[in-house]
LUMKOLNU-241364 format. One record per residue (C-alpha): residue number from 1; residue in three letters; x, y, z. Coordinates in Angstrom, 1 decimal. Each point is the difference from the previous one (the first is absolute). Last residue first. Example, Ala and Ser with C-alpha at 12.3 -4.5 7.8 and 13.67 -1.06 7.14 Angstrom:
PT num residuo   east  north     up
PT   2     SER   13.7   -1.1    7.1
PT   1     ALA   -1.4   -3.4    0.7
REM end
This chain:
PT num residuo   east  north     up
PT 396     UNK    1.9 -176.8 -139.2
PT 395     UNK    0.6   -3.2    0.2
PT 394     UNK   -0.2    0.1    4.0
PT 393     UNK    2.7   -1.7    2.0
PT 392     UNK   -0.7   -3.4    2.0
PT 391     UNK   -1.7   -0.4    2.4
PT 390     UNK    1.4   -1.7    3.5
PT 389     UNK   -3.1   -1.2    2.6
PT 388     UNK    1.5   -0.1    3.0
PT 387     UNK   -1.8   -2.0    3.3
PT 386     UNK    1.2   -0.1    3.2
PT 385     UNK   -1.8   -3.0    1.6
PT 384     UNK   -0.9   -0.7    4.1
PT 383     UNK   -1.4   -2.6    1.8
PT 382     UNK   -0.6   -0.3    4.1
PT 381     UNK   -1.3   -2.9    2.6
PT 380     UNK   -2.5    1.2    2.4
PT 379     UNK   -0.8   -2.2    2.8
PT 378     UNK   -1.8   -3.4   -0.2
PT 377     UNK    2.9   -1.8    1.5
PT 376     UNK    1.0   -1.7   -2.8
PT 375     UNK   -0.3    3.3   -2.3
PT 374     UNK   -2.8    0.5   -2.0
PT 373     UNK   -0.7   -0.2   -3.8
PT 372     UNK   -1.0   -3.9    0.7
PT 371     UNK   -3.4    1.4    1.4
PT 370     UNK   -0.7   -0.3    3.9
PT 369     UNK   -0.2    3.1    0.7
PT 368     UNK    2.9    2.5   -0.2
PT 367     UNK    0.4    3.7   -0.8
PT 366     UNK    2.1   -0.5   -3.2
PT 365     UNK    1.6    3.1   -0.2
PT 364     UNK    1.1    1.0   -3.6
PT 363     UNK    2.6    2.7   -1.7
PT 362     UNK    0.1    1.1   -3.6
PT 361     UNK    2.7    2.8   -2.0
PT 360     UNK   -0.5    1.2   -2.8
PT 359     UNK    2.7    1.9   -2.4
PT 358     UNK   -1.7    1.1   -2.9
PT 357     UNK    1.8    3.3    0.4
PT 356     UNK    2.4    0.6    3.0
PT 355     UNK   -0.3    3.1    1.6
PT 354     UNK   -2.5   -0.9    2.7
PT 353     UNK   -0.5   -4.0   -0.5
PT 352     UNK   -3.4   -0.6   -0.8
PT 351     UNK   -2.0   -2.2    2.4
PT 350     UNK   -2.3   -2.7    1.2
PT 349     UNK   -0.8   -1.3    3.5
PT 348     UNK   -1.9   -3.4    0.4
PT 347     UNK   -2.0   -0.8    3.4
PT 346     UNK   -0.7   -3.9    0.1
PT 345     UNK   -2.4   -2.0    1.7
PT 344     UNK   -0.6   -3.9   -0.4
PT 343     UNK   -2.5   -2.3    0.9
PT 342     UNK    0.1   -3.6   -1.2
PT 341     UNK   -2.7   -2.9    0.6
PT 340     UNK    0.3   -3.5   -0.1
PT 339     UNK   -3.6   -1.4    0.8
PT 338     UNK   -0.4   -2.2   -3.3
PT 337     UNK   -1.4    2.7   -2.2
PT 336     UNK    3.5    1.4   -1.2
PT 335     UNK   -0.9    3.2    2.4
PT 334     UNK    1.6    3.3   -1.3
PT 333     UNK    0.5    3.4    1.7
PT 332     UNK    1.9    3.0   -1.0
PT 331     UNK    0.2    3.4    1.8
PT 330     UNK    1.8    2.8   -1.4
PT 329     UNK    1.7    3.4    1.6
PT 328     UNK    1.2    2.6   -2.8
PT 327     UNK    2.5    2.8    0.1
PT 326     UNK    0.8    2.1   -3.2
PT 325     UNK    3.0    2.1   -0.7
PT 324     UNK    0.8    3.3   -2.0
PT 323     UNK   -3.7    0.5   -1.1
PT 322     UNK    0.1    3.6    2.0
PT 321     UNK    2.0   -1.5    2.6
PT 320     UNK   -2.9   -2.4    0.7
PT 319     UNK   -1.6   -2.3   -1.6
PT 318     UNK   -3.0   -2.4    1.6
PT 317     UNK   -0.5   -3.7   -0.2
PT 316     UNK   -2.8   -2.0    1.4
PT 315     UNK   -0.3   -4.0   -0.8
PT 314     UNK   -2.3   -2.7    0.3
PT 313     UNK    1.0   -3.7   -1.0
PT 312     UNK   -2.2   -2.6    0.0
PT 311     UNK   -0.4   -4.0   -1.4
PT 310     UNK   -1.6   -2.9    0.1
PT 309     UNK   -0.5   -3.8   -0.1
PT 308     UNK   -2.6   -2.9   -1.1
PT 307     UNK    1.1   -2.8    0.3
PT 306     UNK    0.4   -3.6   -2.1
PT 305     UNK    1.4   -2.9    2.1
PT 304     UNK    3.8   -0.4    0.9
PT 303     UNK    1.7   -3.2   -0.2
PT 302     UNK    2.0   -0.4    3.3
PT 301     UNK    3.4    0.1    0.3
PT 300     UNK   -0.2    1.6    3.4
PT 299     UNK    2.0    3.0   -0.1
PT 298     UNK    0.1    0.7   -4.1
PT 297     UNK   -3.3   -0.5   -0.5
PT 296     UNK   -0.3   -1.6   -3.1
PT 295     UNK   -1.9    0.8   -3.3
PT 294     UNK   -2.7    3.5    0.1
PT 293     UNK   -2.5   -2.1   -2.4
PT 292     UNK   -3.4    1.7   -0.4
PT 291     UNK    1.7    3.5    1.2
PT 290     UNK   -2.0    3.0    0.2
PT 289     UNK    0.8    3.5    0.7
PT 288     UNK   -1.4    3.1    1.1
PT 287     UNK    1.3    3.6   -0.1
PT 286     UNK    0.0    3.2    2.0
PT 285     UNK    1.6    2.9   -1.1
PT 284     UNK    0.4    4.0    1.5
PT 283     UNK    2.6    2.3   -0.9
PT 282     UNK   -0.8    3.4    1.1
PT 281     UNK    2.0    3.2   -0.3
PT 280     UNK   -0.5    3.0    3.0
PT 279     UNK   -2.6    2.8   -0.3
PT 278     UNK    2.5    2.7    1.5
PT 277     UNK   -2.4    2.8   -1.5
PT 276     UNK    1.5   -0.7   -3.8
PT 275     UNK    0.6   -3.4   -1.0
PT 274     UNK    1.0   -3.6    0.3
PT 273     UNK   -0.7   -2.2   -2.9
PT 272     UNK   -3.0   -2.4    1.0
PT 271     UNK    0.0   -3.8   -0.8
PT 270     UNK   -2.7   -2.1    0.3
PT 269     UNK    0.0   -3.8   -0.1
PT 268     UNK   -2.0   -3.4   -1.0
PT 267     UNK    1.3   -3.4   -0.4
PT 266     UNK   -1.6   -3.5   -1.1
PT 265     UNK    2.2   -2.7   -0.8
PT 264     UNK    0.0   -3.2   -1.4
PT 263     UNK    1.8   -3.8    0.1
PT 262     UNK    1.0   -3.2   -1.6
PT 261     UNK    2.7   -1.7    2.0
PT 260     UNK    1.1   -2.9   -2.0
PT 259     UNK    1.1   -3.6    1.3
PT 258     UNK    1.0   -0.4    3.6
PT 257     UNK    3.8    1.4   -0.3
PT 256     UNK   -1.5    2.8   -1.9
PT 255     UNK   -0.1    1.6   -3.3
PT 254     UNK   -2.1    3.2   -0.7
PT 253     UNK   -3.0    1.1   -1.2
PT 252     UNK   -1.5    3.0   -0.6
PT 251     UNK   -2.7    2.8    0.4
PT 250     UNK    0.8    3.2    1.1
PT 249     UNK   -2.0    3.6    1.5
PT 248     UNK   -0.1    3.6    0.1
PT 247     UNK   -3.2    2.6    1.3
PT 246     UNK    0.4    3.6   -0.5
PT 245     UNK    0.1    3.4    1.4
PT 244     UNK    2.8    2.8   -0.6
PT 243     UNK   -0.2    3.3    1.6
PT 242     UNK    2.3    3.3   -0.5
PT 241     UNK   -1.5    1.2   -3.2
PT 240     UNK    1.7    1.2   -3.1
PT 239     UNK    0.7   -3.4   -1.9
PT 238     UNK   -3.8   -1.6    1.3
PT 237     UNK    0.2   -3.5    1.3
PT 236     UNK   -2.9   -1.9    0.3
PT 235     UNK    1.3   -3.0   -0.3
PT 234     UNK   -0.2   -3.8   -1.3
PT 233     UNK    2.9   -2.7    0.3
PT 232     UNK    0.5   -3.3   -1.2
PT 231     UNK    2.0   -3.3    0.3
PT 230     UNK    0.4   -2.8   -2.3
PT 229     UNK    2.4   -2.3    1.6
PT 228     UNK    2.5   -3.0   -0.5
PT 227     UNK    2.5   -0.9    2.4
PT 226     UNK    2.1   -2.9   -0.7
PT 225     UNK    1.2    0.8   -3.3
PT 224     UNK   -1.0   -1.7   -3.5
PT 223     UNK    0.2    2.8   -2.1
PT 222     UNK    3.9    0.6    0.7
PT 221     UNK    1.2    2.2   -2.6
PT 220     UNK    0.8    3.1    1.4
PT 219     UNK    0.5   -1.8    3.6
PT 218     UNK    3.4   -0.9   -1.5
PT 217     UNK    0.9    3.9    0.5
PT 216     UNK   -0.3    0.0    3.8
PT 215     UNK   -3.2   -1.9    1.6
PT 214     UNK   -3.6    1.1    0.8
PT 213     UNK   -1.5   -2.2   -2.0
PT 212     UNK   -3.8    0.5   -1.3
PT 211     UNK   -2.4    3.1    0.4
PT 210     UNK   -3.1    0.1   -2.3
PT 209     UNK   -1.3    3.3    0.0
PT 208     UNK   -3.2    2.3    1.4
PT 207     UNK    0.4    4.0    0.0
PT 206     UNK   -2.9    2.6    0.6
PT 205     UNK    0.5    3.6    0.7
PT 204     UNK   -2.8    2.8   -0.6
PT 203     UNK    0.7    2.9    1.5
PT 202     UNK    0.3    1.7   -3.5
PT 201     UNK    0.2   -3.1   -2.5
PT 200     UNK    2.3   -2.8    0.9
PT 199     UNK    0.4   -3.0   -1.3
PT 198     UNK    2.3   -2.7    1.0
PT 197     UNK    0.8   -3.0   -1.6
PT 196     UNK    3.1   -2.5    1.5
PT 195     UNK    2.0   -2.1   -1.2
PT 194     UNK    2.6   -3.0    1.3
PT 193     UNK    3.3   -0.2    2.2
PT 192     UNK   -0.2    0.8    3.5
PT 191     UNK    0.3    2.6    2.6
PT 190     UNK   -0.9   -0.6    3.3
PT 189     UNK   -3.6   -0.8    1.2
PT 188     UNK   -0.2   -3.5    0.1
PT 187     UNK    3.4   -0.2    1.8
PT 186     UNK   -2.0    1.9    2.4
PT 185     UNK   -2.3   -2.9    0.4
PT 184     UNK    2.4   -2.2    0.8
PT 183     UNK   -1.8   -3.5    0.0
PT 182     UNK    1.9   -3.0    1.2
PT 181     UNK   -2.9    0.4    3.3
PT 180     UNK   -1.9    3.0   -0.6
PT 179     UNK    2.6    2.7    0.9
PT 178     UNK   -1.6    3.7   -0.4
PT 177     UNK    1.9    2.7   -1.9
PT 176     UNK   -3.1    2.0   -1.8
PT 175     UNK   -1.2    1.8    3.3
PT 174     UNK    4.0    0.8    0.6
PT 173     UNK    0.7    3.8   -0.9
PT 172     UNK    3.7    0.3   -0.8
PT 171     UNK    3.2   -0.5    1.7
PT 170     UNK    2.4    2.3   -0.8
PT 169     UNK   -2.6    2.8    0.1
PT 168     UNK   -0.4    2.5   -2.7
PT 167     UNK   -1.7   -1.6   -2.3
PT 166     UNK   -0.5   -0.9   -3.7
PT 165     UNK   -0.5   -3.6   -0.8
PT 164     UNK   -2.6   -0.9    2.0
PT 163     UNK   -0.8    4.0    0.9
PT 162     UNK   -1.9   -0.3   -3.6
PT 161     UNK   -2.6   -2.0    0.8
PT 160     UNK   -0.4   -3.4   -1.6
PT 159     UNK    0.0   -1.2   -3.7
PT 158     UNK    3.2   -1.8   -0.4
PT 157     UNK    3.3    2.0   -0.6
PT 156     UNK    1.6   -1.5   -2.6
PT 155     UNK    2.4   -2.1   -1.9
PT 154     UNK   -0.5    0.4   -3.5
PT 153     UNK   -3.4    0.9   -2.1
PT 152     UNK   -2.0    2.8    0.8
PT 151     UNK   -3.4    0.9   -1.8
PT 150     UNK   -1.1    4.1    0.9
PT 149     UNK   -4.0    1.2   -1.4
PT 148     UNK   -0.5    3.4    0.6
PT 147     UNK    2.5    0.9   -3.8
PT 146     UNK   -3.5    0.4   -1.7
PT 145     UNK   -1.3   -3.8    0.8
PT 144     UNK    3.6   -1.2   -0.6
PT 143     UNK    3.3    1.8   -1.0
PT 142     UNK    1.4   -0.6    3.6
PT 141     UNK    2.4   -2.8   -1.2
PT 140     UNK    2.4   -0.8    3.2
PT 139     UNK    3.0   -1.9    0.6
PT 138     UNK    1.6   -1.4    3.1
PT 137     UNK    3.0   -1.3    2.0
PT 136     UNK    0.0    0.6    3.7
PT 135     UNK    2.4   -1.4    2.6
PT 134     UNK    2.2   -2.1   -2.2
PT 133     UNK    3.2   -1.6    2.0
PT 132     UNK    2.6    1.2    1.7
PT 131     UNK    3.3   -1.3    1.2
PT 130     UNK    0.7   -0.5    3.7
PT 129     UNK    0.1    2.7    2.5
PT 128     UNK   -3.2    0.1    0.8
PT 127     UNK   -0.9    0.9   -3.5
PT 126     UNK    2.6    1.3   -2.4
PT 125     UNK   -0.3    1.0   -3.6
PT 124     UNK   -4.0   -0.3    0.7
PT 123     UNK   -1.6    0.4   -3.5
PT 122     UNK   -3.1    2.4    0.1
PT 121     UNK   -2.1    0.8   -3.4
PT 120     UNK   -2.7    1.9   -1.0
PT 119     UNK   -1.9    0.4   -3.3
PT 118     UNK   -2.1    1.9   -2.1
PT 117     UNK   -0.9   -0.4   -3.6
PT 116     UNK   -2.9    1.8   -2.4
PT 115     UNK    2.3    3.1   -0.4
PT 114     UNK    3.1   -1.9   -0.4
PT 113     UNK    2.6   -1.9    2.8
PT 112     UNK   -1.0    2.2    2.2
PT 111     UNK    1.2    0.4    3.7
PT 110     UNK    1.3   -1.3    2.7
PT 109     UNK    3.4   -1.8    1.2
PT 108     UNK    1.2   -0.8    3.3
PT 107     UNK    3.3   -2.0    1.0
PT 106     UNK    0.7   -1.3    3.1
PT 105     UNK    2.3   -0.2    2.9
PT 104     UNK   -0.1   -1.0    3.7
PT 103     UNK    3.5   -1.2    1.1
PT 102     UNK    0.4    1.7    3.5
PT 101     UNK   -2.1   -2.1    1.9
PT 100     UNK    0.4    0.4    3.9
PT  99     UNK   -1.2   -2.4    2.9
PT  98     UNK    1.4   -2.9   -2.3
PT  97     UNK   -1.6   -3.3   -0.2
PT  96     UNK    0.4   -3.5    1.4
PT  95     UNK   -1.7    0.8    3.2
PT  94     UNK    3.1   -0.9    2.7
PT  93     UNK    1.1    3.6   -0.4
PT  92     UNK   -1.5    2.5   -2.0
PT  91     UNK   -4.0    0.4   -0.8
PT  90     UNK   -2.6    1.3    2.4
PT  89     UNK    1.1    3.4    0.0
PT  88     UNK   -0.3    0.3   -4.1
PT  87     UNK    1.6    3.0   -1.5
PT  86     UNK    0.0    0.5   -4.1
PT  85     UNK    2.4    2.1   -2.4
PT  84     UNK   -1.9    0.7   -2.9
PT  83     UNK    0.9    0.7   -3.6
PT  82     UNK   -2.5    1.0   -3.3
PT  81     UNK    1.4    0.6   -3.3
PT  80     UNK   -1.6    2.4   -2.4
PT  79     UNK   -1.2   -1.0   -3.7
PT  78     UNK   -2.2    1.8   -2.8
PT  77     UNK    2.7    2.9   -1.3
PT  76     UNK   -1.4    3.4    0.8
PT  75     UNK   -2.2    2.6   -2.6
PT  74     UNK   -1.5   -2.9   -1.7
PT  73     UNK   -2.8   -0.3    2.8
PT  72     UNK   -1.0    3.2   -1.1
PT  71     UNK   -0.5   -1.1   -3.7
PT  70     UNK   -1.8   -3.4    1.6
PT  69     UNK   -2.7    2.2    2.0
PT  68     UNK   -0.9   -1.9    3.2
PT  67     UNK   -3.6   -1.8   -0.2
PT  66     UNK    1.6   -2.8   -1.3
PT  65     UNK    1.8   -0.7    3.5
PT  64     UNK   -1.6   -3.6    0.0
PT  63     UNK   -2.9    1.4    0.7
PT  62     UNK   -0.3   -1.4    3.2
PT  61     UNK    2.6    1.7    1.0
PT  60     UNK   -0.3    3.2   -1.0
PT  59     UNK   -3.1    0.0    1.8
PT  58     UNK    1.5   -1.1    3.3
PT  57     UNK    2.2    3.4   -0.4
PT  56     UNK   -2.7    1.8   -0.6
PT  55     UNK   -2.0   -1.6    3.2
PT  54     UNK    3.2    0.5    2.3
PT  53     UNK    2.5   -2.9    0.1
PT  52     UNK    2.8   -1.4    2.3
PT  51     UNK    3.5   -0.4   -1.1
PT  50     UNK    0.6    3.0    0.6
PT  49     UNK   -2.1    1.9    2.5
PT  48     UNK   -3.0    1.1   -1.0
PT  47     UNK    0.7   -0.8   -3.3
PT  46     UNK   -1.0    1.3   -3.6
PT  45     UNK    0.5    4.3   -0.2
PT  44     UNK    1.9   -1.1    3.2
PT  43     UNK    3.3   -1.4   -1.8
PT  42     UNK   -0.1    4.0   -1.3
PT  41     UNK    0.2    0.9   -3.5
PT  40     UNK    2.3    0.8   -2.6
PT  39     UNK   -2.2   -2.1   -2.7
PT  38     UNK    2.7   -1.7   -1.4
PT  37     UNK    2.2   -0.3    3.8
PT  36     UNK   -3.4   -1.0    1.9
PT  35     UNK   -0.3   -3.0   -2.9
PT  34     UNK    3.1   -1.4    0.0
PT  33     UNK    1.7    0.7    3.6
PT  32     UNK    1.0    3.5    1.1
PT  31     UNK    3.4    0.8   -0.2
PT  30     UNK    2.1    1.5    3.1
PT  29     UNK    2.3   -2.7    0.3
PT  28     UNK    2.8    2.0    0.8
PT  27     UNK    0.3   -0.7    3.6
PT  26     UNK    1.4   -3.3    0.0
PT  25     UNK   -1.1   -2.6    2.4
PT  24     UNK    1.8   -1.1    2.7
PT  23     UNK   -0.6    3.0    2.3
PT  22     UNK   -3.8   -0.9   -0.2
PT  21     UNK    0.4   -3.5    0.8
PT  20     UNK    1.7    0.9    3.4
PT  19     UNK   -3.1    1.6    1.2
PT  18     UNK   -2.1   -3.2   -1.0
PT  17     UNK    2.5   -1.8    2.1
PT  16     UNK   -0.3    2.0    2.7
PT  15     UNK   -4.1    0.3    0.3
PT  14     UNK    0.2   -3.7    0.1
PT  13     UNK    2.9   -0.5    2.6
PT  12     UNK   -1.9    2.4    2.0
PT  11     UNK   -3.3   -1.9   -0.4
PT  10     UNK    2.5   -3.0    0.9
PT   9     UNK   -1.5   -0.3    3.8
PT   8     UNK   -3.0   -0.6   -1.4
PT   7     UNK    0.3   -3.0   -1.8
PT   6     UNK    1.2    0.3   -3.4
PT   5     UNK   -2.2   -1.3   -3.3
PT   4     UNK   -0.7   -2.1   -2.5
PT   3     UNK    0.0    0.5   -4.0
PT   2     UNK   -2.5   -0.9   -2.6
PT   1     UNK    0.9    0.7   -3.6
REM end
């Protein structure tokens, strides 16, 4: 979910409020969620910082979790309930929306269904305060090419580097969320109904599917959406080493005021885990879009001819606190190849909760620029997110 922020005189506020979220939430949670609670592991055998993944982690992932050991698995029930509490400065009065979101609820479940079938699910109870809809609903068959080959049908995440779907920071990296006219690329990149194949053999990783709607439960069965898109992805991404390389891209269409808005993309990136000798993490994407039929602009009414745009985000993050917390600083650009261009710099902090387990907690500065993250004045606006993810008991 995207969330704004404070402006700098509510850092205090922020920090407060996050405070007062700890005494609100019950102490005895002490579980760990589905798959740390079988295994009796650390969050950090996977993340670096939970949500955000570490290469093993990554490589459970794309395997559709298959590479976990289902009798294991069976030692704790497959479902856990995640709840947030979210801060937005920029929200509140005169804006339509409230500063603080209480009603953030969903339910999570993973697992197998039998030794050949995987799956994952996410319904949102409560989103926003209004009632939820289907975040993530999928299946998985990994008996294919000697169990390396993965085939996903449901709603899904589409074939694009992992910190898409899992990061850290409230707002996430932006090369991939350009605005082409009526085209929203990032809407392109969220998760939608369709199938995927993925196979992955040592640090081989390749995925390519055909993504369609990216609506609640109807979208289940609407072949005829707006936005239609095979989309693909191809790594080098090795399970047990800190640095992922590979190239992602899309081809779609999509329905526009003008006509139809065919269009591709082209995207490389790198990702490094950060490790030993204060080598920090790395992020690092750039991508490039085209547009043959972008629509209207919205300003001038004006039929908008193809272009050619792009996209960059750059990030460092570092823990500290002996993996306790993580701080990041990222840079995004994007230029929708008509001269509007958007900067925007953001500095992300991540952390456990001492004493509390699996009890996050999330804060952002917006530094400014002239992106639509920062505040009207160009000053730092503020976000924040507790974040409890409730197991439930053990089997055993």
């Amino acid at each position: 979910m995207r969330l704004r922020f404070l402006p700098l005189i509510g850092a205090p506020v922020a920090v407060g409020f996050l405070l007062a979220g700890l005494l609100s939430v019950p102490r005895s949670t002490q579980a760990m969620p589905t798959f740390a609670q079988a295994y009796g592991m650390k969050c950090s055998v996977c993340h670096t910082m939970v949500p955000l993944l570490n290469a093993y982690g990554r490589y459970i992932q794309r395997t559709a979790y298959s590479t976990l050991d289902r009798s294991v698995l069976a030692r704790a029930l497959p479902f856990w309930v995640g709840e947030s509490v979210n801060m937005d400065s920029t929200a509140g009065a005169g804006t339509g929306t409230p500063r603080y979101t209480l009603g953030n609820v969903a339910l999570h479940g993973v697992g197998y269904l039998s030794p050949d079938v995987t799956y994952h699910m996410q319904q949102w109870i409560v989103q926003d305060n209004q009632p939820g809809g289907v975040d993530t609903l999928w299946v998985t068959y990994n008996n294919i090419f000697h169990r390396e080959g993965h085939l996903f049908v449901g709603k899904i995440e589409n074939p694009a580097p992992s910190p898409y779907s899992q990061t850290m920071d409230i707002d996430g990296p932006a090369a991939s969320n350009t605005l082409v006219g009526e085209h929203d690329w990032s809407a392109t990149y969220g998760n939608r109904w369709g199938s995927k194949f993925a196979y992955v053999r040592k640090a081989l990783a390749v995925e390519g599917g055909y993504l369609l709607s990216s609506d609640d439960l109807n979208g289940l069965t609407d072949f005829n959406p707006g936005d239609k898109t095979f989309q693909w992805k191809a790594a080098y991404a090795p399970p047990d080493h800190p640095v992922e390389v590979g190239f992602f891209g899309s081809s779609g269409s999509l329905p526009v005021s003008t006509g139809t808005d065919r269009y591709s993309s082209l995207a490389s990136y790198v990702q490094l885990d950060p490790g030993r000798h204060g080598v920090p993490g790395v992020l690092a994407i750039y991508q490039t879009e085209q547009d043959n039929n972008p629509g209207i602009d919205a300003a001038s009414s004006n039929v908008m001819p193809a272009t050619t745009s792009r996209g960059t985000s750059a990030e460092l993050y570092e823990p500290f606190l002996h993996g306790g917390a993580v701080l990041a600083y990222r840079h995004d650009f994007n230029d929708d190849g008509y001269g509007m261009l958007s900067n925007g710099n953001a500095v992300n902090l991540g952390f456990n909760v001492p004493h509390i387990q699996y009890l996050h907690g999330y804060l952002e500065a917006n530094l400014g620029g002239n992106s639509a993250l920062a505040g009207a004045s160009g000053g730092p606006t503020w976000k924040g997110m507790l974040w409890l993810t409730t197991p439930i008991r053990t089997l055993r």
